[in-house]
Structures are given as structure tokens and as C-alpha cells.
C-alpha positions as CSV (number, residue, x, y, z in Angstrom):
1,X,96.2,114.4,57.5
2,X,96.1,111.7,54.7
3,X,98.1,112.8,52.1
4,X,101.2,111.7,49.8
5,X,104.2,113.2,48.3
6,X,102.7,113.6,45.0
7,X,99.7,115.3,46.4
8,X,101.9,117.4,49.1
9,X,101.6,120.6,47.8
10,X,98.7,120.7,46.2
11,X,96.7,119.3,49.2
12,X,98.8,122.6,52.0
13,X,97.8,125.0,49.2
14,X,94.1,124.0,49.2
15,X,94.1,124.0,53.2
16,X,93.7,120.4,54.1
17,X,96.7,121.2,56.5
18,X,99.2,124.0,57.8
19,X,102.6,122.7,57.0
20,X,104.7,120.0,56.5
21,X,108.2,118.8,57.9
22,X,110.3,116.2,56.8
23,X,112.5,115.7,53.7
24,X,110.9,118.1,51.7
25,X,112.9,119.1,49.1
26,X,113.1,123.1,48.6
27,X,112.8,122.9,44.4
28,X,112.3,125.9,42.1
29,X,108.9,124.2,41.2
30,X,108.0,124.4,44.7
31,X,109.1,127.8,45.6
32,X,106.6,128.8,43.0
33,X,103.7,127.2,45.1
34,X,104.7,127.5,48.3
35,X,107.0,129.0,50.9
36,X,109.6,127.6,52.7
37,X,111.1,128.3,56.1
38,X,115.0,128.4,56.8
39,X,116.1,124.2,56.8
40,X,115.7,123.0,60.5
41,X,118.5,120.8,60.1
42,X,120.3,119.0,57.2
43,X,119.9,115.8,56.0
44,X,121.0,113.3,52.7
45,X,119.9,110.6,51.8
46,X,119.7,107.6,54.1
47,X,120.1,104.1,52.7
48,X,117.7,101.6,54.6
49,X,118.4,97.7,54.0
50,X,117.9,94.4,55.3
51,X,119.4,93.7,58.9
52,X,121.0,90.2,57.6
53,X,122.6,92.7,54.8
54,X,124.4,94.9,57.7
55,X,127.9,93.5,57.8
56,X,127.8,94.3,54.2
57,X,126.7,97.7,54.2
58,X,127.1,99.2,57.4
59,X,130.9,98.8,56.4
60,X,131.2,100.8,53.6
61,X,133.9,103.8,54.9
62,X,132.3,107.1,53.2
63,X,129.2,108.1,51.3
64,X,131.2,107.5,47.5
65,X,131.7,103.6,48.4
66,X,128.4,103.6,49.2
67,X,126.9,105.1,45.6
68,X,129.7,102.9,43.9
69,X,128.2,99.6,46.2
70,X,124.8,101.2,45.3
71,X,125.6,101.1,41.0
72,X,126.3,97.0,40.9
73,X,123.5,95.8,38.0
74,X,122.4,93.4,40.9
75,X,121.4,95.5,43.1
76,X,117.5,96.0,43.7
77,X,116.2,99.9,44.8
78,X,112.7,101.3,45.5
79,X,111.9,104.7,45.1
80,X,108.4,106.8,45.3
81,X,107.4,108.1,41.6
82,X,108.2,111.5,40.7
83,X,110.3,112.6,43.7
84,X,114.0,114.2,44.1
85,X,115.1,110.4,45.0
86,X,114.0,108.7,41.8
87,X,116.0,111.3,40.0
88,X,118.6,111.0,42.1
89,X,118.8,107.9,41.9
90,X,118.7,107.6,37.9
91,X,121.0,109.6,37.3
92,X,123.6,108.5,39.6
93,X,123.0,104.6,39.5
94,X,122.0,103.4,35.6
95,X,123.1,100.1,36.0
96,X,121.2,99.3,39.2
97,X,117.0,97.8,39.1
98,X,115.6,100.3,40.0
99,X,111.6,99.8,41.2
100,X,109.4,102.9,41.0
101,X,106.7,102.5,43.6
102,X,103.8,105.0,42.3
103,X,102.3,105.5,46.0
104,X,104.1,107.3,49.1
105,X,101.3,107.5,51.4
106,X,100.6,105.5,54.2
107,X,98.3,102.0,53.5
């Protein structure tokens, strides 16, 4: 099914598809539209970089060095529009660029 995370909910409710599964946050706002089953498994938030950036990151010892590596002004991050990640994101890292990429979908 084509579909995108801004569309996700409103596109199960109308029937284009049964469910979804993946990192789909369970939000109040949701839970108004939709159900939710008990969470298969748990998961955070992943960081995905470069491979000739590794060294650098893969080395970081625990998930607050990371965030603090994360917050340096000169550090570039892209996020899709209007999820849990761009508000994580924004509130956690003020002084990094952050890039808001309005489509989630595949291209």
C-alpha cells in the first residue's frame, strides 16, 4: 500500500489497508482514531550515519553521549514533518540544523 506517515492513519481508517507495523508511535491523538495492539517489541530511536563517520559515532559509550554528540551547532539532522522524531528532536537538540523533510513515503 502507498502511503506516508502523515497520511497513516487517515488512509487504515478509510480501509486502503488493515494495519500497520513499525515505529508507530501509540499517541493520545492516535488512540482517538485508532486502536492499538500490545507493543511487539520495544524500540528508541536509532541514529543512522555515514559509514566514513563510524569510528566517530559507533564509539560513543551510552545513549546520553550520543544526544550530547547529537546537540553540537555543526551537526546536520533530517527528520519527516510532523512526527514524534521532529519533536523529539527539537526539543532535545536546539543548537543542531535540523532539516525537516515534508515527505515519508517511498519515491
Amino acid at each position: 500500500v502507498n502511503t506516508t506517515w502523515h497520511s497513516l492513519v487517515d488512509d487504515q481508517r478509510a480501509g486502503r489497508f488493515d494495519l500497520a507495523v513499525g515505529g508507530i508511535t501509540n499517541t493520545l491523538q492516535r488512540q482517538k482514531l485508532v486502536a492499538f495492539a500490545r507493543t511487539l517489541e520495544e524500540g528508541g530511536k536509532m541514529v543512522l550515519f555515514r559509514s566514513d563517520q563510524a569510528r566517530g559515532w559507533a564509539g560513543l559509550p551510552n545513549a546520553s553521549a550520543v544526544w550530547e554528540a547529537l546537540g553540537r551547532p555543526d551537526v546536520r539532522i533530517g527528520v519527516n514533518a510532523g512526527g514524534t522524531n521532529q519533536k523529539e528532536v527539537e526539543a532535545r537538540l536546539p543548537r543542531t540544523q535540523i532539516h525537516v523533510y515534508p515527505y515519508n513515503g517511498l519515491q
